[in-house]
Gaussian input, Z-matrix of N, CA and C with variables (Angstrom, degrees):
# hf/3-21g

backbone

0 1
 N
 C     1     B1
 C     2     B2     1     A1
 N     3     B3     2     A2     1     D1
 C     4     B4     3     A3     2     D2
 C     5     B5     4     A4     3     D3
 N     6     B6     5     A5     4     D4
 C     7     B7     6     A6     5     D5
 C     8     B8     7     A7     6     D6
 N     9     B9     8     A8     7     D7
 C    10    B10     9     A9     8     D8
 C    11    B11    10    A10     9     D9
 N    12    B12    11    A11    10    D10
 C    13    B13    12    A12    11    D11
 C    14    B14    13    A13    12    D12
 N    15    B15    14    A14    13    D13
 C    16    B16    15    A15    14    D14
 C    17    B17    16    A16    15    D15
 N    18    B18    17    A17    16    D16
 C    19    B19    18    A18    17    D17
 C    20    B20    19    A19    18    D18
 N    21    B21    20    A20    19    D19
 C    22    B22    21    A21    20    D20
 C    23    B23    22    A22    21    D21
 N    24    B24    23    A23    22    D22
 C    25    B25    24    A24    23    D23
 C    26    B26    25    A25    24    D24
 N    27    B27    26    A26    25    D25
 C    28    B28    27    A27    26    D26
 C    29    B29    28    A28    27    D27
 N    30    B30    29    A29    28    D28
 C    31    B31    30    A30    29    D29
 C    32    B32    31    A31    30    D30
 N    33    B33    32    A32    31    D31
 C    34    B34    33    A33    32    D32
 C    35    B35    34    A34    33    D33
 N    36    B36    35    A35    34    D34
 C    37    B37    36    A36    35    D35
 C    38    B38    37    A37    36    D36
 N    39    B39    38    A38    37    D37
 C    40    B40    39    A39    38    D38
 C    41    B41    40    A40    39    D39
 N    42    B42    41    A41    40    D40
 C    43    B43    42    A42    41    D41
 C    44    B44    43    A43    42    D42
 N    45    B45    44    A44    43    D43
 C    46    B46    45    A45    44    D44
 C    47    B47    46    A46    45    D45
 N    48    B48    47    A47    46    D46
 C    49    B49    48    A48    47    D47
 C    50    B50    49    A49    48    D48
 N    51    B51    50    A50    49    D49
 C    52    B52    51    A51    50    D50
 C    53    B53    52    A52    51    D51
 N    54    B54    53    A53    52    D52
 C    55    B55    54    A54    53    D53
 C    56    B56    55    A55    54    D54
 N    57    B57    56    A56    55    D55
 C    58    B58    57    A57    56    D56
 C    59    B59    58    A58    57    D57
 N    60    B60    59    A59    58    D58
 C    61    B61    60    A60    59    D59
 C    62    B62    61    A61    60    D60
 N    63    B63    62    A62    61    D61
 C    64    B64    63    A63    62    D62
 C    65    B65    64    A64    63    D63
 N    66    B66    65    A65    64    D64
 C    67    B67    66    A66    65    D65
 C    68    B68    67    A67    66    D66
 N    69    B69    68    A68    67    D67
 C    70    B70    69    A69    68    D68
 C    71    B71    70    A70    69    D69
 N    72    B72    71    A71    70    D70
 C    73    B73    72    A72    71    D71
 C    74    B74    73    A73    72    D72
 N    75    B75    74    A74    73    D73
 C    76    B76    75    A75    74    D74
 C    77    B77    76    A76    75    D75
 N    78    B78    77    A77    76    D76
 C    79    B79    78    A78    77    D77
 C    80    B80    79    A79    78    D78
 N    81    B81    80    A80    79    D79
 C    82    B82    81    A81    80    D80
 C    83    B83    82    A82    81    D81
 N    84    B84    83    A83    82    D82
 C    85    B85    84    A84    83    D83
 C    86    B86    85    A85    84    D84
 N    87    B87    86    A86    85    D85
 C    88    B88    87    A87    86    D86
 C    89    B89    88    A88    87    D87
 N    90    B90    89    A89    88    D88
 C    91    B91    90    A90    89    D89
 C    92    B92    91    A91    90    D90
 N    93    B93    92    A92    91    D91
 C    94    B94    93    A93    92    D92
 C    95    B95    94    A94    93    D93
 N    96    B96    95    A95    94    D94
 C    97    B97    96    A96    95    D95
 C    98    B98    97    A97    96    D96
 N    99    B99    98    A98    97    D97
 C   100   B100    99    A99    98    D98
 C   101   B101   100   A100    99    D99
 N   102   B102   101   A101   100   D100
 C   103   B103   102   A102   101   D101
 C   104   B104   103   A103   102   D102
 N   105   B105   104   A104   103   D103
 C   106   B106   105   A105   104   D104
 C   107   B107   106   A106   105   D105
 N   108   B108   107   A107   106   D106
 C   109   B109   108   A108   107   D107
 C   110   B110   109   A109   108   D108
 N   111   B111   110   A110   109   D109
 C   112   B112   111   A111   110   D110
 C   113   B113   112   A112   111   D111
 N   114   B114   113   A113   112   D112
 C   115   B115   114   A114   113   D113
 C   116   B116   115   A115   114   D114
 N   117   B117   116   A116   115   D115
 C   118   B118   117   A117   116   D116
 C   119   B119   118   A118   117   D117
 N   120   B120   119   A119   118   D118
 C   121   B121   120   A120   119   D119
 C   122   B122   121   A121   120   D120
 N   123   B123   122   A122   121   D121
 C   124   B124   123   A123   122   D122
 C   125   B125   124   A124   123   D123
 N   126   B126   125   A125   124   D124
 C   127   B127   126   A126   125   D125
 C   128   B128   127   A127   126   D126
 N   129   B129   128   A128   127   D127
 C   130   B130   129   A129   128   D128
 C   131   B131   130   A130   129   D129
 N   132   B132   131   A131   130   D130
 C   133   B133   132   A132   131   D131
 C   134   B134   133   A133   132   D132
 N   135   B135   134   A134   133   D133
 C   136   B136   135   A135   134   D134
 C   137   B137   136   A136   135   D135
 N   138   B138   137   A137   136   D136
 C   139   B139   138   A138   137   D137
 C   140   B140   139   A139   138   D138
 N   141   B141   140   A140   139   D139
 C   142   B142   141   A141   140   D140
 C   143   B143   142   A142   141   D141
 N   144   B144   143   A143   142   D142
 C   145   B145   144   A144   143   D143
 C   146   B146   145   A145   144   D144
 N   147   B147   146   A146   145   D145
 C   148   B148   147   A147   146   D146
 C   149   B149   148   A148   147   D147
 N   150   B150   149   A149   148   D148
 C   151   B151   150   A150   149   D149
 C   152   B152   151   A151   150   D150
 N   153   B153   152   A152   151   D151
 C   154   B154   153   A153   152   D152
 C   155   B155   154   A154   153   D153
 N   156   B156   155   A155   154   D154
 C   157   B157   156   A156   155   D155
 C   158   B158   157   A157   156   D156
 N   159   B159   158   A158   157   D157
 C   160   B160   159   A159   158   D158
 C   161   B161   160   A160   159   D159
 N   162   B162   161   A161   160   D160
 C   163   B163   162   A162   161   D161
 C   164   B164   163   A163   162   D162
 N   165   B165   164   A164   163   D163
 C   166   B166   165   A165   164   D164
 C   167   B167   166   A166   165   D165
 N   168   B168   167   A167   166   D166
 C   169   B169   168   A168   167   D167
 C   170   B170   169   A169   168   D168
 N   171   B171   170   A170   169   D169
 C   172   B172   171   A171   170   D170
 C   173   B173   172   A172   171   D171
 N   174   B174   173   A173   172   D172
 C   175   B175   174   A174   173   D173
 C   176   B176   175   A175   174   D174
 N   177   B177   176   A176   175   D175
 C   178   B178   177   A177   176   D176
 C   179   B179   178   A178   177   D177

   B1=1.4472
   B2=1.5179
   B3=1.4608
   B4=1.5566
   B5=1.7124
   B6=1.5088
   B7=2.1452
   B8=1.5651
   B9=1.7500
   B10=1.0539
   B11=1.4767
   B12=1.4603
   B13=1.1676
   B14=1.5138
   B15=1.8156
   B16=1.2803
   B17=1.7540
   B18=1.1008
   B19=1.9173
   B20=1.5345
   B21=1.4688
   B22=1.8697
   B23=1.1327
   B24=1.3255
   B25=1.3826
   B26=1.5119
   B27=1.1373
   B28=1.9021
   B29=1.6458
   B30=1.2104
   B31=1.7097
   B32=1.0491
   B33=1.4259
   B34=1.8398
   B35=1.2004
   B36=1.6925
   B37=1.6339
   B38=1.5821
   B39=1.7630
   B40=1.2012
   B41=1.4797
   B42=1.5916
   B43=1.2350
   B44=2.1410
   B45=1.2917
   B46=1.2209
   B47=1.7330
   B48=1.1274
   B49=1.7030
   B50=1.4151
   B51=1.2523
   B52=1.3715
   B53=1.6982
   B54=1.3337
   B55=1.6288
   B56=1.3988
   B57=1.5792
   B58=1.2780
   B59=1.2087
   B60=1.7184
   B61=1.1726
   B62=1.6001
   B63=0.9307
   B64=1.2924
   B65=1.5844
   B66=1.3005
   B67=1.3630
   B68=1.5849
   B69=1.5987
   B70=1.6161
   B71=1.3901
   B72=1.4625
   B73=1.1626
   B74=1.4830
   B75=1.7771
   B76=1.4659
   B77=1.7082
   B78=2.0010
   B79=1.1330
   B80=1.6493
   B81=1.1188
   B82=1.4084
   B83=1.8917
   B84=1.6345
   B85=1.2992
   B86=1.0809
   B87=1.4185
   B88=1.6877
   B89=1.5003
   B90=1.1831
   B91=1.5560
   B92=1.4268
   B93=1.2893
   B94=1.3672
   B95=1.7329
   B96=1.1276
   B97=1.4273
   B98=1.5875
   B99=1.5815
   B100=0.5994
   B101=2.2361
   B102=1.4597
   B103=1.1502
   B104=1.4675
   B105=1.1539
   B106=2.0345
   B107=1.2050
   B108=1.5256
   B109=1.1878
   B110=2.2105
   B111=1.2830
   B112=1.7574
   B113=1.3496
   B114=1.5190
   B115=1.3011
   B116=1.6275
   B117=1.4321
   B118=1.5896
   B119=1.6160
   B120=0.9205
   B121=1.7889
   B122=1.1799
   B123=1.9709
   B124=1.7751
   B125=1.1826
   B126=1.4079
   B127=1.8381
   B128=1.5124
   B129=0.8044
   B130=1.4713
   B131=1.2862
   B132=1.6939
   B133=1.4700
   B134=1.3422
   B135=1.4514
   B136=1.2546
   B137=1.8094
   B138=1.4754
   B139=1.6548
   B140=1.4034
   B141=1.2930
   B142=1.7515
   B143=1.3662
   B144=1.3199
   B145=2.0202
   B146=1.2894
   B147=1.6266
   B148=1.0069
   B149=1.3799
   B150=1.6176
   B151=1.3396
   B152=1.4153
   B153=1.5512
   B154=1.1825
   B155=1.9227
   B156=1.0632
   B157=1.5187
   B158=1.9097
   B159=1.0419
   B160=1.5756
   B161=2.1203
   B162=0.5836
   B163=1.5892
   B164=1.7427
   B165=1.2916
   B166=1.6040
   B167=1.7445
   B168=0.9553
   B169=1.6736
   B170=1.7937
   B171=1.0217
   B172=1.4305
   B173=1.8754
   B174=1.3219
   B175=1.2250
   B176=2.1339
   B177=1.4534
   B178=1.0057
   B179=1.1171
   A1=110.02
   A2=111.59
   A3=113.00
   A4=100.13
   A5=93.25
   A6=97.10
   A7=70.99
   A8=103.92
   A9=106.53
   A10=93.32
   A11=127.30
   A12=136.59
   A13=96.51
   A14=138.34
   A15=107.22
   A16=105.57
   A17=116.85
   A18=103.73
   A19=111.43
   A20=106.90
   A21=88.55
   A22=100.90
   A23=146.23
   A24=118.35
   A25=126.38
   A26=91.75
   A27=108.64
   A28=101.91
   A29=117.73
   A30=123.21
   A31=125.88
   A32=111.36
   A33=112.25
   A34=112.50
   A35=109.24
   A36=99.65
   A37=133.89
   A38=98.15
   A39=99.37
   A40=117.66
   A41=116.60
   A42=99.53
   A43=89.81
   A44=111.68
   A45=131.79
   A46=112.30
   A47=88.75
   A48=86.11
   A49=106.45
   A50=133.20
   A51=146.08
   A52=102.47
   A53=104.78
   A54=127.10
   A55=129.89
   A56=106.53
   A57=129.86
   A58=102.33
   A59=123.68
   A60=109.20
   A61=127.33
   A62=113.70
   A63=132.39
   A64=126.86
   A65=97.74
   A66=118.15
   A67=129.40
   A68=98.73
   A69=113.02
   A70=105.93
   A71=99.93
   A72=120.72
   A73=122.44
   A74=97.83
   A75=111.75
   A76=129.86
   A77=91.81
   A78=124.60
   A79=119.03
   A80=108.15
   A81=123.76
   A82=99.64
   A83=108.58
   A84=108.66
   A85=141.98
   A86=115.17
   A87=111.37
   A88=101.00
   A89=132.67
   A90=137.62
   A91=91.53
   A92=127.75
   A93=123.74
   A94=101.55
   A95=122.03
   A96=115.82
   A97=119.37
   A98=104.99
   A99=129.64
   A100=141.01
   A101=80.62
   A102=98.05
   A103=113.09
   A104=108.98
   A105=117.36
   A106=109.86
   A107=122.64
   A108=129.14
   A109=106.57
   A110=91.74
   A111=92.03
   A112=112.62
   A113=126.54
   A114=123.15
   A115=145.92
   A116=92.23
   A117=100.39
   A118=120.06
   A119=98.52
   A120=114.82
   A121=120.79
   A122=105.69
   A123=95.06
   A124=124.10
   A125=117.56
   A126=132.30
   A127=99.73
   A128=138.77
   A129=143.04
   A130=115.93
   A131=105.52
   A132=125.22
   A133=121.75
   A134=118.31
   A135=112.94
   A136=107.57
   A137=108.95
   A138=111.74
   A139=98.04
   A140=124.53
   A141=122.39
   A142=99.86
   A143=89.28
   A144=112.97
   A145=108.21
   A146=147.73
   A147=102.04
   A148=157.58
   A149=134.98
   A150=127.54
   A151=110.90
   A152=119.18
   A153=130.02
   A154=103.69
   A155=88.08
   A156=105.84
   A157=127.52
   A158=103.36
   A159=92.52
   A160=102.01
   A161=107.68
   A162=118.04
   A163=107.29
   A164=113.69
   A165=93.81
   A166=102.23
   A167=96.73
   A168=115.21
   A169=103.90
   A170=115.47
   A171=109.23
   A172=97.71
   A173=107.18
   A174=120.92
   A175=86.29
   A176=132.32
   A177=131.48
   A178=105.37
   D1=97.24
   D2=-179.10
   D3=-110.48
   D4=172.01
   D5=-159.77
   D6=-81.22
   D7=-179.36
   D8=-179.36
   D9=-131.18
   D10=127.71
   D11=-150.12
   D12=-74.61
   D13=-31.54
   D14=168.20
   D15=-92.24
   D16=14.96
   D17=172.53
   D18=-60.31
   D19=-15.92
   D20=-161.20
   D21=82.73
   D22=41.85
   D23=153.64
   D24=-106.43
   D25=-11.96
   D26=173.59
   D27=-131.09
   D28=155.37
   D29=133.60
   D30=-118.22
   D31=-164.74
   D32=178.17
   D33=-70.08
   D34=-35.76
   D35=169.02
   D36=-37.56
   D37=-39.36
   D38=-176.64
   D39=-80.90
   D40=-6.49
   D41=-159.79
   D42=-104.98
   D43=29.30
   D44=163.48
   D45=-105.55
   D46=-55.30
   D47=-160.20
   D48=-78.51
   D49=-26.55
   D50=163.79
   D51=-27.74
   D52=-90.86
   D53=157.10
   D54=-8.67
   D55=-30.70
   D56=-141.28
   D57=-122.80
   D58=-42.34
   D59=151.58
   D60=-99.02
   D61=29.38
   D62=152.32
   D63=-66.73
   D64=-41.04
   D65=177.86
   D66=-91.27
   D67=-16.39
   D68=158.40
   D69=-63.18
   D70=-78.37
   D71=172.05
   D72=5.29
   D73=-75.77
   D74=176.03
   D75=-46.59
   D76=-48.94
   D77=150.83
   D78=-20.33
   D79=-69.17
   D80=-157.55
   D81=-66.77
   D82=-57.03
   D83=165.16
   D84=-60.01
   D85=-7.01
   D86=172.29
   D87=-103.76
   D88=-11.37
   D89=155.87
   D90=-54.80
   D91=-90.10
   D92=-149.54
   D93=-62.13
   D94=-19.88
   D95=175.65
   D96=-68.17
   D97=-40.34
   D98=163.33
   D99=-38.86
   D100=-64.50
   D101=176.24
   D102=-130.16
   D103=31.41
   D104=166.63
   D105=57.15
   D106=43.73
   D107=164.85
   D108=78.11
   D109=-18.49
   D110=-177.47
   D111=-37.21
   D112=-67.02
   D113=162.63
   D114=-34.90
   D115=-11.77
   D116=179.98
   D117=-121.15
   D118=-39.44
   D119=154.30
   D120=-42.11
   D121=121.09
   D122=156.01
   D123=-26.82
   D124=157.79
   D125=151.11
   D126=-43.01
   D127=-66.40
   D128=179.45
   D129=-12.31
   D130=-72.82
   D131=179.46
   D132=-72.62
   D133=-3.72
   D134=-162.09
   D135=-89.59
   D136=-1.11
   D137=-170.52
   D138=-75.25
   D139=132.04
   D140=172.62
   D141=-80.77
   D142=148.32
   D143=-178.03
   D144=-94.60
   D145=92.37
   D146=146.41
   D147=-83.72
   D148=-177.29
   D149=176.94
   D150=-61.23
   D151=121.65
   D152=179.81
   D153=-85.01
   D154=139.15
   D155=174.55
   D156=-67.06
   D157=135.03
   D158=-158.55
   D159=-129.44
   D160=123.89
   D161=-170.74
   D162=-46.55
   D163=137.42
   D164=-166.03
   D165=-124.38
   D166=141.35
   D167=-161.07
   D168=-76.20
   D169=143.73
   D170=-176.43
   D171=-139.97
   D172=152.89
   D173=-137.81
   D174=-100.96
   D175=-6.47
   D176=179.75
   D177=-86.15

């Protein structure tokens, strides 16, 4: 089952923009791989958390 190039089921647009966000896409994940999402994240999210310390129970 292939489109049929006069049905209207695709155009050239698509056989651009398809491609195109494909390539954001990719884009977008090696940024955040990259740089731990800092770049793509609200201001909000961008403060690092660290692990807070928690009192540790001992069995004596």
């Amino acid at each position: 089952m292939y489109a049929d190039p006069g049905g209207d089921y695709y155009s050239t647009a698509w056989d651009l923009i398809i491609p195109l966000v494909g390539l954001l896409f990719a884009a977008i994940v090696y940024l955040q791989q990259r740089f731990g999402g800092r770049c793509i994240l609200p201001k909000r999210f961008k403060e690092v958390e660290g692990y807070e310390k928690v009192p540790v129970a001992s069995d004596a």
